[in-house]
Legacy VTK file of the C-alpha trace (Angstrom):
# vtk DataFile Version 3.0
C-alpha trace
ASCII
DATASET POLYDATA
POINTS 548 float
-40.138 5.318 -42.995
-39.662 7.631 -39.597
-36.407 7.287 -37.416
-36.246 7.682 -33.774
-34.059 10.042 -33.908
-32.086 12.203 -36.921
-29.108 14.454 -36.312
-28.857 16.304 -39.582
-26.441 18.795 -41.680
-23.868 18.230 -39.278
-19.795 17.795 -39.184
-19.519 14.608 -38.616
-16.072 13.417 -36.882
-16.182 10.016 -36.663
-13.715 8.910 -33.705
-12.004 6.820 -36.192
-9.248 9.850 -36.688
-10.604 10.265 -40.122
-10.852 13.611 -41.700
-14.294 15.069 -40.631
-17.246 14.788 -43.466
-21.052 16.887 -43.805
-23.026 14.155 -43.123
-26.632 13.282 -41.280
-27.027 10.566 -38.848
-29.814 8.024 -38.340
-30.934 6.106 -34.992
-33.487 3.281 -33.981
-33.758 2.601 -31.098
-30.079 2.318 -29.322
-28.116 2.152 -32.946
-26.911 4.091 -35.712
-29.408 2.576 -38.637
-27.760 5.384 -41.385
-24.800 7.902 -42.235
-25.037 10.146 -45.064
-27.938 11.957 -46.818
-30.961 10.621 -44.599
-33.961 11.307 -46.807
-36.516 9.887 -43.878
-37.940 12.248 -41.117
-37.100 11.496 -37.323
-39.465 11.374 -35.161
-37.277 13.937 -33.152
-34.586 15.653 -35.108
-31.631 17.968 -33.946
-30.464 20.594 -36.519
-27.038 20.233 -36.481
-25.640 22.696 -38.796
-22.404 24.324 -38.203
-21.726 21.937 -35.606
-19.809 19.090 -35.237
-21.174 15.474 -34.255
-18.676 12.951 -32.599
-19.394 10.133 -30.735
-20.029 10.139 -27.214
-16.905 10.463 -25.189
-15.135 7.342 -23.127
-13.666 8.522 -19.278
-11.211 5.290 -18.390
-10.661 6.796 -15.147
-13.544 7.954 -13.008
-14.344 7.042 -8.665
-18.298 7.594 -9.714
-18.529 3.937 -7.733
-20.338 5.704 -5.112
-22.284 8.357 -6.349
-23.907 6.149 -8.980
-26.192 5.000 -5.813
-27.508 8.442 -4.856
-26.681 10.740 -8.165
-27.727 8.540 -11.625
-26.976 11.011 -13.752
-23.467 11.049 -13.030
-22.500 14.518 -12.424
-20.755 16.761 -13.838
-19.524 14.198 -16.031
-22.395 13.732 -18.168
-22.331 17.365 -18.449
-19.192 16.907 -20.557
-20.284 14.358 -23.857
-19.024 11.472 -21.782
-21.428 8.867 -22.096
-19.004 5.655 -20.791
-16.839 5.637 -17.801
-15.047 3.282 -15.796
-15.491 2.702 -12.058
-13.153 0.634 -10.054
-9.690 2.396 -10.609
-7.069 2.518 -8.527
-7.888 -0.598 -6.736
-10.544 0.232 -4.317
-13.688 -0.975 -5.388
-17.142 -2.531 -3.282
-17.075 -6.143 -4.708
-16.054 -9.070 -3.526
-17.097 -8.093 0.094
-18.306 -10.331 2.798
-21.285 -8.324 4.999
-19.057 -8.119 7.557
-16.137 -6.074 5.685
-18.588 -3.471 3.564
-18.085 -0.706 6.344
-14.203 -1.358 5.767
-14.727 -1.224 2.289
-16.501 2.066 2.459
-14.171 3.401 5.063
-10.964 2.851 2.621
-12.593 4.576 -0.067
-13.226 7.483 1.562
-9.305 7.800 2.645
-8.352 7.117 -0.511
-10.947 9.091 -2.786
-12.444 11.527 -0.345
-16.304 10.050 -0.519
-17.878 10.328 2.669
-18.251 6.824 4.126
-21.739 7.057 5.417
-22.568 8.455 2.159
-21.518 5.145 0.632
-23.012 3.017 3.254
-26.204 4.583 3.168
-26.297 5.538 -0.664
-25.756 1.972 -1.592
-28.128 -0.858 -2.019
-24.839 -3.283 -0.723
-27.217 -6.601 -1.968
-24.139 -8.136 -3.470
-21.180 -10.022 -2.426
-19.576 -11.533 -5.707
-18.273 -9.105 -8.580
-21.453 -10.151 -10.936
-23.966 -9.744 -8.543
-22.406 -6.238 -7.624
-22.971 -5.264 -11.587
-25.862 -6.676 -11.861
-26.776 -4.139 -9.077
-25.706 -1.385 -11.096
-27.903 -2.326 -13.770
-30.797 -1.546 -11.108
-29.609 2.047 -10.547
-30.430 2.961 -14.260
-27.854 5.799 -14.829
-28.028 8.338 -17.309
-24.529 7.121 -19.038
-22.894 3.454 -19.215
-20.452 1.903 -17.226
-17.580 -0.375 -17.417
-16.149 -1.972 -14.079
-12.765 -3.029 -13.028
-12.222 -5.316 -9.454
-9.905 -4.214 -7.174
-7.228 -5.240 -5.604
-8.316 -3.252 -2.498
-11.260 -5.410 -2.353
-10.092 -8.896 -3.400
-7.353 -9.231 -1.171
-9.120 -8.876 2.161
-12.104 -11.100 0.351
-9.404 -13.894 0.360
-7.066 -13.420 3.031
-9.040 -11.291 5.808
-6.781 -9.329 8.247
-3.662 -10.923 6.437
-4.856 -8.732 2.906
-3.554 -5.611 4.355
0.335 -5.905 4.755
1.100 -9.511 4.864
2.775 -11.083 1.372
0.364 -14.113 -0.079
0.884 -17.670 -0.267
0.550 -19.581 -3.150
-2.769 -20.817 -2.283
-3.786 -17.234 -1.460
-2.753 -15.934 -5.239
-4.512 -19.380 -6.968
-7.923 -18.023 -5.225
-7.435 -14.980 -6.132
-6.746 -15.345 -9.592
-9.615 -17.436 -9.503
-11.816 -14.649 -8.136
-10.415 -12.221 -10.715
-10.832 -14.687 -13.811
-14.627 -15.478 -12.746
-15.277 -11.684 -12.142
-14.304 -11.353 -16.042
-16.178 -13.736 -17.162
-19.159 -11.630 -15.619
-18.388 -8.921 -17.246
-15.657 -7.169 -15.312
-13.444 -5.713 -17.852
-9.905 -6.238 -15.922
-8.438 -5.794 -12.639
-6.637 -2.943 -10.842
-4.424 -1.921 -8.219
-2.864 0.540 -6.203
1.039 0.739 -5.826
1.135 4.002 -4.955
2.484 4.541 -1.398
0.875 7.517 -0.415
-2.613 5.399 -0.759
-3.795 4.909 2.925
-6.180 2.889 5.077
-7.929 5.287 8.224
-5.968 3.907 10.247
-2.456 4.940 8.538
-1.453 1.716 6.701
-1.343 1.290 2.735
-4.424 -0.048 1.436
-4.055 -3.695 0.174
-1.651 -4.417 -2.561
0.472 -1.468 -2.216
3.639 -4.019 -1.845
2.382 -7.085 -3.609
4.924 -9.287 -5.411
4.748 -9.569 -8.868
4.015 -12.581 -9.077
0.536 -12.343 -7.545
-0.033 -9.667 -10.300
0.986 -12.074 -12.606
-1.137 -14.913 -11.825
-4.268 -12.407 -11.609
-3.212 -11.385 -15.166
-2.643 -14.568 -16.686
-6.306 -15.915 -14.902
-7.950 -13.144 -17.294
-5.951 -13.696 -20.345
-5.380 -11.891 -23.231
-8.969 -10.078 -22.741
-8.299 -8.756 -19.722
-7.155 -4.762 -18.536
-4.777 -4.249 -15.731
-4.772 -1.090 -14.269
-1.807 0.900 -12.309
-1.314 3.428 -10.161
2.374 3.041 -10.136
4.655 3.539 -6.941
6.386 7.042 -7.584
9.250 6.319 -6.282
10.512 3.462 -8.156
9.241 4.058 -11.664
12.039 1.757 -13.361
11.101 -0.929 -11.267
7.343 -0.232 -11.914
8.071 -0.256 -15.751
9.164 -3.441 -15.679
6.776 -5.061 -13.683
4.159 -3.825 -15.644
6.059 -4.937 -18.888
6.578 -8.508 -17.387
2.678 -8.169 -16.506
1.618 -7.279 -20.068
3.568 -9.892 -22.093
3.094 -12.798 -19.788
-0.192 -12.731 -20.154
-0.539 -11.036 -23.437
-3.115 -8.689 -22.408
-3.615 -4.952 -22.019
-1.909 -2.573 -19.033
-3.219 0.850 -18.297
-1.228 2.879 -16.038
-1.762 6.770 -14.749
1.415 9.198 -15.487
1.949 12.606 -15.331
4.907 15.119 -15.718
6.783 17.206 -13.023
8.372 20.980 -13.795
11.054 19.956 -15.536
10.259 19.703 -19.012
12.573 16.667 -19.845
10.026 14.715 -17.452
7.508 14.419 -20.501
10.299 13.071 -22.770
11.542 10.482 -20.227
7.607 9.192 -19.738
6.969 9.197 -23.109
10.395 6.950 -23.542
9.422 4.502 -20.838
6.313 3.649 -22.805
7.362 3.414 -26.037
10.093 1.350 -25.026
7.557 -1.024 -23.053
5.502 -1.464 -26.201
8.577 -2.066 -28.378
9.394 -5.172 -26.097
5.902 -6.097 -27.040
3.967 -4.917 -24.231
0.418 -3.569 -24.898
1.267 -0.129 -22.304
-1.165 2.733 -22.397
-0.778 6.035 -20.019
-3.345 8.273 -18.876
-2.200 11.913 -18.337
-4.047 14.892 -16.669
-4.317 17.372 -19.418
-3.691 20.317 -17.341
-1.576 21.248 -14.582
-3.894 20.173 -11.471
-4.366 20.088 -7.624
-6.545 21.075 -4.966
-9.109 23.942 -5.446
-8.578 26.615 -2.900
-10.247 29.455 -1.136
-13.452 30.384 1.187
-16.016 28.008 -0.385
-14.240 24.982 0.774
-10.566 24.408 1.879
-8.280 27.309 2.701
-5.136 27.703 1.066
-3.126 28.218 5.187
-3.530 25.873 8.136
-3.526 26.903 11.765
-4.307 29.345 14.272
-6.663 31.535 12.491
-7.104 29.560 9.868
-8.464 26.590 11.332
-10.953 28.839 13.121
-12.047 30.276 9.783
-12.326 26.497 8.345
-15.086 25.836 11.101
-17.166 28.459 10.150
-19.860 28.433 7.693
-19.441 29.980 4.207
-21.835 33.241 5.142
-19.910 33.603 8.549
-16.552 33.260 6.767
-17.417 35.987 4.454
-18.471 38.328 7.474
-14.939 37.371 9.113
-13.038 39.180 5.970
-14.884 42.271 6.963
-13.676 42.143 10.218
-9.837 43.760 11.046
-9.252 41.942 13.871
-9.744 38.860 12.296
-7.686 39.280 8.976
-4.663 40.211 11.331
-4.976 37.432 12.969
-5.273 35.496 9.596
-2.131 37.408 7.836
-0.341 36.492 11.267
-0.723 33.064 11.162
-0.282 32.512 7.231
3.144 30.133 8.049
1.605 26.476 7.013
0.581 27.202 3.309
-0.594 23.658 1.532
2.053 24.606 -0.680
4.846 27.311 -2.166
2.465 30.138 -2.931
4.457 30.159 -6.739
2.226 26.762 -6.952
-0.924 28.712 -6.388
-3.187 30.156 -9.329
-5.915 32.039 -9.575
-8.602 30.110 -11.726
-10.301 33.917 -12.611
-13.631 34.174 -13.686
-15.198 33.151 -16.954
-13.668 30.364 -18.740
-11.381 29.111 -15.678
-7.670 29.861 -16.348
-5.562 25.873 -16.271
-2.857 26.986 -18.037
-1.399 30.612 -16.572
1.886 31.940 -16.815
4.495 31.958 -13.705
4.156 36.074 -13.485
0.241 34.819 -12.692
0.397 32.924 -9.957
-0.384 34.105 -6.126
3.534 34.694 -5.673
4.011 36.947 -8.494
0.717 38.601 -8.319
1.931 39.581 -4.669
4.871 40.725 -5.347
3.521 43.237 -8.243
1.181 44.260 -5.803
3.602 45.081 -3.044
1.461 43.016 -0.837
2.103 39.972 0.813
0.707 36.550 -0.875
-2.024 36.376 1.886
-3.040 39.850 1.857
-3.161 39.240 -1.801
-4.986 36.221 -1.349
-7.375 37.792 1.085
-8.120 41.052 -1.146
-9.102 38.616 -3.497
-11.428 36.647 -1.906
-13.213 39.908 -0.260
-13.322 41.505 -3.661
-15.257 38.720 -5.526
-17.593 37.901 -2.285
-15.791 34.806 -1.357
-16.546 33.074 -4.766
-12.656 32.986 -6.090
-11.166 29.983 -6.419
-7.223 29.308 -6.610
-5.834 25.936 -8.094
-2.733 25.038 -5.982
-0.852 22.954 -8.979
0.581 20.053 -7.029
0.913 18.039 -11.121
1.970 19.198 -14.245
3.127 21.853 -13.907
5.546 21.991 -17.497
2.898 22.920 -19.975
6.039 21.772 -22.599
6.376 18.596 -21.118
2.651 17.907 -21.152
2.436 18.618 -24.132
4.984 15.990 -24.922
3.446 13.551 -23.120
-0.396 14.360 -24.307
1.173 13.999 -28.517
2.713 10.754 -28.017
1.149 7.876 -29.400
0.079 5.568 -26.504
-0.351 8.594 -23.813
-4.111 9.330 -23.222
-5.257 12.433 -21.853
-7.900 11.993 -18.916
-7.793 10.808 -15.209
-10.210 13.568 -14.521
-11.130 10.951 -11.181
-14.554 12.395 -11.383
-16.633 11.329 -8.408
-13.175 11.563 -5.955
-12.051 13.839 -3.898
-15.108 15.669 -4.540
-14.259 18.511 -1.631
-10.599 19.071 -2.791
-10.185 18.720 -6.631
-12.277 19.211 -9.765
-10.568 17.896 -12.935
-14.025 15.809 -14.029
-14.314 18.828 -17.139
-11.175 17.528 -18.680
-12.762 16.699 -22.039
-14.280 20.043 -22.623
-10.778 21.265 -21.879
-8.880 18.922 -24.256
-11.370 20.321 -27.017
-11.098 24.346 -26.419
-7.408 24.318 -25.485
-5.466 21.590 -26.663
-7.453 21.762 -30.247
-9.498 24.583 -30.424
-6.835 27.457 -29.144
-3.527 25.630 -29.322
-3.909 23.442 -32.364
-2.018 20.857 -30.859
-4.164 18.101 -31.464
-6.342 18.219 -34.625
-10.720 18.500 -33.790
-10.263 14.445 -35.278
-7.076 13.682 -33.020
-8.381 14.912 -30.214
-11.623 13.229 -30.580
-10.061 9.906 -31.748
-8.236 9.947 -28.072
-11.250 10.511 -26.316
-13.317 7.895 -28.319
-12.262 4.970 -30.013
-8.724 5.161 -28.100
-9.652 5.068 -24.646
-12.833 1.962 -25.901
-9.873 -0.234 -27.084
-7.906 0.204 -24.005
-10.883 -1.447 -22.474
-12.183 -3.550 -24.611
-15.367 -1.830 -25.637
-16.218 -2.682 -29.185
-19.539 -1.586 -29.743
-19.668 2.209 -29.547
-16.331 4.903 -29.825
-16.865 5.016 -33.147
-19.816 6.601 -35.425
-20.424 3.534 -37.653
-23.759 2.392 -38.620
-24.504 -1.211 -36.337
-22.797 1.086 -33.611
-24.502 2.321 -30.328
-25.824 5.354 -30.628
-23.817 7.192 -28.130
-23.407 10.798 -29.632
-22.337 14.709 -29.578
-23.533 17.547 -30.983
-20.676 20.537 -30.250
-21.125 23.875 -30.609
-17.248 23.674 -31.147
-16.395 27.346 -31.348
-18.651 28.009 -28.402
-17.722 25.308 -26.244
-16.124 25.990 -22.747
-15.435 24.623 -19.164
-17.578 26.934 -16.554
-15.990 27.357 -13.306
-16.348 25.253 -10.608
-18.793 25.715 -8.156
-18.878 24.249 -4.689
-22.244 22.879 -3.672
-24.020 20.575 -1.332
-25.834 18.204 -3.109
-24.712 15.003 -1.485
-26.246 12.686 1.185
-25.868 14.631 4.742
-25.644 17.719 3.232
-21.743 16.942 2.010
-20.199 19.549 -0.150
-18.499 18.978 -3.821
-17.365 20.853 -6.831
-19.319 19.923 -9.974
-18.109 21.634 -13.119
-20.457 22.647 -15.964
-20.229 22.963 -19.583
-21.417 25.274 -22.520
-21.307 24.270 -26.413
-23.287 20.780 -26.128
-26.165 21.246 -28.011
-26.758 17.686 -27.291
-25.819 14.491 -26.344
-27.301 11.088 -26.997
-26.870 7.749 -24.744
-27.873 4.579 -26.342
-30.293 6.198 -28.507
-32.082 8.962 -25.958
-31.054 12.133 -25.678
-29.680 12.846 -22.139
-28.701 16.166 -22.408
-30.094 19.020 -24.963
-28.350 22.836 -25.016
-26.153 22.491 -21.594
-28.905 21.016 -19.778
-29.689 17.574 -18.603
-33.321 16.106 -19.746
-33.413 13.694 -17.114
-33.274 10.212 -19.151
-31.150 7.562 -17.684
-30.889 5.180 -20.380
-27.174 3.951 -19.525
-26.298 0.275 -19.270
-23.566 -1.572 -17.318
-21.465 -2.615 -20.162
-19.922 -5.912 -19.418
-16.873 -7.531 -20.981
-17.496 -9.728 -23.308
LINES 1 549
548 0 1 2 3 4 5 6 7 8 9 10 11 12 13 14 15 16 17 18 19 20 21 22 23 24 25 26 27 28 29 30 31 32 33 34 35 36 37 38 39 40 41 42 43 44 45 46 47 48 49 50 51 52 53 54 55 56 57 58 59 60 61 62 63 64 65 66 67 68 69 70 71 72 73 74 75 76 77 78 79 80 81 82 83 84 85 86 87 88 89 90 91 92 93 94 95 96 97 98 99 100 101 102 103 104 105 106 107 108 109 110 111 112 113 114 115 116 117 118 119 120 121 122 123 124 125 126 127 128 129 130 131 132 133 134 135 136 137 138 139 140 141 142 143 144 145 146 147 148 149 150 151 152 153 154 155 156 157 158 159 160 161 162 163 164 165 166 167 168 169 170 171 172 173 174 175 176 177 178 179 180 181 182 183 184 185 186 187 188 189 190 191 192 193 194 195 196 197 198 199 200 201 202 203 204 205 206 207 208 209 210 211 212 213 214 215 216 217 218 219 220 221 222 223 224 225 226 227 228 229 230 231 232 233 234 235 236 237 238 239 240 241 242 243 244 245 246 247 248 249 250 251 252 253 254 255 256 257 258 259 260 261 262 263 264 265 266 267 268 269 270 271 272 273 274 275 276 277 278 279 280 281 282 283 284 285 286 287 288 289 290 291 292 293 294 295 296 297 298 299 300 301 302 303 304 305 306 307 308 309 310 311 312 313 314 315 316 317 318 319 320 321 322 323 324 325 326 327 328 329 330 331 332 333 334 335 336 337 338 339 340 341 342 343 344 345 346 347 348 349 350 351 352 353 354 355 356 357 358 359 360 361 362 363 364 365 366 367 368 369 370 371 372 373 374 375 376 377 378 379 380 381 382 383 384 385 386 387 388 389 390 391 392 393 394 395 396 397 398 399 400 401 402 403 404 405 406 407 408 409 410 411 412 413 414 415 416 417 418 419 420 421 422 423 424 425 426 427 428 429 430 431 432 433 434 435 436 437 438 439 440 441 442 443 444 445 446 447 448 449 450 451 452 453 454 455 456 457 458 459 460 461 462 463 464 465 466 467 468 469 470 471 472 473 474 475 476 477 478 479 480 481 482 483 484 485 486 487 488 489 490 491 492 493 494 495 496 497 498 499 500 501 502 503 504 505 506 507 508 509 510 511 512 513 514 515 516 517 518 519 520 521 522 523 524 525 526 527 528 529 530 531 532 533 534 535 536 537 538 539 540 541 542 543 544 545 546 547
C-alpha cells in the first residue's frame, strides 16, 4: 500500500496537551489514515527528524474578509502554520447586504479595519446577498487555508432596519428579524455572530458603526435564535468593562452557548490579574467566557516606509513623498531642521516607542530601550535619535509605538490563565499601520521556546484544539487519525518571526506589512502541502468550513 503523503521520524505534539511522542504520520487524501510506525511508503514523504509535527494552527481572530478576493493564499498568515481562520470579527462583515448598501459596507470596513474600500469593491465578486450565498462564494475563491465565518452585527442591522441600523435602538419586530437572520445564517454554516461595542469603532462619516449601543436584549434574542451551537463574539466597550462582563455573562447563560471576547492588559501589572478574575468569575456563574489576548505588547509600526512617528509641518510634507524621495530628504540639512523643529505632535509619549531592531524583531524590550531612553543616553533629542536611525539603516527601521500591553508581567498573567487565548493578530486589518498577523511564531520562540512559560504542548494545545472548540470546529485541531490533515512540521529551535516589511502588493498599488517566517519545514492543508521550507508552493486546497 502507498500513502499520499507520510511525515516520518518526527515529534509529534498532538494539540491534545499531551506529552509529545516519536511518531510517523499517515495521509489519504484530506485525513490522517495512521499514527505510529508507518511501514508503507508515501507517495511524497517529508523527513521529519528532529522536528516537531503539530497540527495546523487555528487564528479566531483575523479581517482576511477582503483580501481572500484578490490574495488566496492568505498572507502572511499562511506563512505562520495557520491553516484555519475566522473572518467576520468585530462585527463588520459583507453579508446580508442589499446591492444598494455594498459600497457602505465596504466603506465601514475600511474605517474600521484600514482595507482600502475600492480594494474591496473591486476585489470582490459581491454575487451574494444572504449569509449562505456569501460562503458559498468563498468556496469559489479556493484559498490556500480554510475558513470559518461569523455575521456581523455591522452588517445585519442596516440589512433590517436601513438608515435606522446606525444609531437608532430596535423595536421588537426589528430584533425578531434579526434573530431570524442570524439563526438562518447558522444553519448555513455561519459559526456565530459578532459585534462591536467598542466606542472608538467609527463609520466615515464620524458615527459608531451599528451596534455600538445596542440593548442587551437584542443580543440576547440573536443569541438565543442560534442556541447552544452558536459563538458570540465581543469587542467590549472599554470604558464600562463591569457592565460589559455582565452582559456578556447574561448573553452566555441565557442561551447556553459560547462568548468570545478580545482583552488585553494596560501598564499596570495588576490589570492582568483583574482580567483574568473577570473571566473566571464569568465561567464560575456558568458562563462559557473565552478571551483573546495579544501576546505581545503592540501598536502601530513606525518610521519612513509607511507612517511617521510626528505629525505636522514638516512632517506631513515628508508623509507625501515617496519612499526614495523621503530617503533623499534625510540627507538634506535644511530639511531635518525643519523636521526636528516641528517634532511637537508625536502619535504618542516617545517612552511608548521601540525600536523593533534588525534580525528577529525585538516585541518585548526593556524601558532603558525604548526611543526615550535611547535619547537620553545619547544626549540627543528623541527625534534626532529617531532620525539618525532611520538615515543609518537606509530608511528600513521600523519602531513599534506600544499603544497595548505594555506589562510583560501582567501578560503573562493573562496569557497562563485557563480560558485566556493568545491571538487577535487581526491579520488582513489595518494592513498600513500594524503587523501582529506573526503572533503564532512568536507564542512558540518566546513564550515557549525562550521563556518557558508555556510548555512546546501548552502552547500548541492553545493554538490548536483550544481556539477549534471556541468555535465549534470538530474535525481538525487535533492530530488523531479520522482527523483532517491540517499539519506542521517545525524546525522548533530554528523557528523565528522575520521583520516586517512594507510592500505594495495590493489592488491600486496599496501598501501593507506582511511578516514572514523561518523554521516551517512544512505545512499541510487538508492533505496538500501548502507551504515547504518557508516558502509557499502555491496549492490552495482550503475549504469554507461551515458550522455544523
Amino acid at each position: 500500500m502507498t500513502h499520499d503523503l507520510v511525515v516520518r521520524n518526527g515529534t509529534v505534539v498532538d494539540g491534545t496537551g499531551r506529552a509529545a511522542t516519536d511518531a510517523d504520520i499517515a495521509i489519504d487524501g484530506d485525513s490522517i489514515v495512521a499514527i505510529g510506525t508507518v511501514p508503507d511508503a508515501g507517495t511524497k514523504e517529508i523527513d521529519a527528524a528532529g522536528q516537531i509535527v503539530t497540527p495546523g494552527f487555528v487564528d479566531i481572530h483575523s479581517h482576511l474578509d477582503a483580501q481572500i478576493g484578490w490574495d488566496p493564499l492568505l498572507t502572511p498568515s499562511s506563512n505562520h502554520g495557520i491553516t484555519t481562520v475566522l473572518l467576520g470579527n468585530c462585527g463588520v462583515t459583507f453579508a446580508p447586504v442589499k446591492p444598494a448598501d455594498r459600497e457602505m459596507l465596504a466603506s465601514m470596513m475600511e474605517s474600521v479595519e484600514d482595507i482600502p474600500a475600492a480594494a474591496i469593491l473591486g476585489g470582490l465578486p459581491w454575487t451574494w446577498e444572504t449569509y449562505g450565498e456569501y460562503l458559498d462564494a468563498l468556496d469559489g475563491l479556493r484559498p490556500a487555508i480554510n475558513t470559518v465565518g461569523l455575521i456581523g452585527h455591522c452588517a445585519v442591522r442596516p440589512y433590517v432596519m436601513g438608515e435606522r441600523g446606525i444609531a437608532d435602538e430596535s423595536t421588537v419586530q426589528d430584533r425578531a428579524q434579526m434573530a431570524e437572520i442570524v439563526a438562518t445564517a447558522h444553519h448555513e454554516g455561519a459559526a456565530g455572530f459578532s459585534t462591536s461595542r467598542f466606542p472608538h469603532h467609527y463609520l466615515p462619516d464620524g458615527r459608531v458603526v451599528p451596534g455600538t449601543h445596542a440593548h442587551a436584549d437584542e443580543l440576547l434574542a440573536i443569541a438565543e435564535a442560534m442556541g447552544p451551537t452558536g459563538l458570540m463574539q465581543f469587542v467590549p466597550n472599554t470604558n464600562d468593562l463591569r457592565g460589559e462582563f455582565e452582559m456578556m455573562h447574561r448573553v452566555a447563560t441565557a442561551a447556553n452557548g459560547r462568548v468570545l471576547f478580545s482583552t488585553g492588559v494596560g501598564e499596570d501589572p495588576a490589570t492582568g490579574a483583574m482580567m483574568a478574575g473577570a473571566v473566571d468569575m464569568m465561567r464560575a456563574g456558568g458562563a462559557d467566557v473565552t478571551g483573546m489576548c495579544i501576546p505581545r505588547a503592540s501598536g502601530f509600526l513606525v518610521g519612513l516606509q509607511n507612517e511617521t512617528l510626528w505629525r505636522g509641518g514638516a512632517w506631513d510634507e515628508l508623509r507625501a513623498m515617496s519612499f526614495a524621495d523621503r530617503l533623499d530628504a534625510l540627507d538634506d540639512a535644511a530639511v531635518v531642521a525643519r523636521l526636528v523643529a516641528d517634532a511637537t505632535r508625536p502619535l504618542s509619549p516617545v517612552e511608548w516607542v521601540f525600536p523593533l531592531g534588525t534580525g528577529v524583531p525585538s516585541y518585548a524590550p526593556t524601558s532603558d530601550e525604548s526611543l526615550g531612553a535611547l535619547a537620553a543616553a545619547a544626549g540627543e533629542r528623541p527625534v534626532e535619535t529617531y532620525l539618525r536611525m532611520l538615515r543609518e539603516s537606509e530608511g528600513e527601521a521600523l519602531f513599534t509605538v506600544q499603544f497595548f500591553n505594555r506589562s510583560i508581567e501582567a501578560l503573562e498573567t493573562v496569557l497562563t490563565s485557563d480560558h485566556i487565548l493568545p491571538g487577535l493578530g487581526d491579520a488582513g486589518a489595518h494592513v498600513g499601520q500594524i503587523m501582529d498577523a506573526g503572533w503564532t511564531t512568536f507564542v512558540m520562540r518566546y513564550w515557549a521556546r525562550e521563556r518557558g512559560v508555556y510548555s512546546v504542548e501548552e502552547a500548541v494545545r492553545r493554538m490548536t484544539s483550544a481556539p477549534a472548540a471556541v468555535v465549534g470546529i470538530t474535525d481538525r485541531g487535533t492530530l488523531e487519525v479520522g482527523k483532517r490533515a491540517d499539519v506542521n512540521v517545525i524546525d522548533y529551535e530554528r523557528l523565528q518571526e522575520k521583520t516586517p516589511e512594507y510592500v505594495r502588493d495590493f489592488p491600486n498599488d496599496a501598501g501593507r506589512f506582511v511578516q514572514r517566517a523561518e523554521g516551517f519545514t512544512a505545512t499541510v492543508c487538508n492533505g496538500e502541502v501548502i507551504l515547504e521550507h518557508d516558502q509557499h508552493t502555491g496549492a490552495r486546497p482550503g475549504a469554507v468550513l461551515r458550522a455544523g
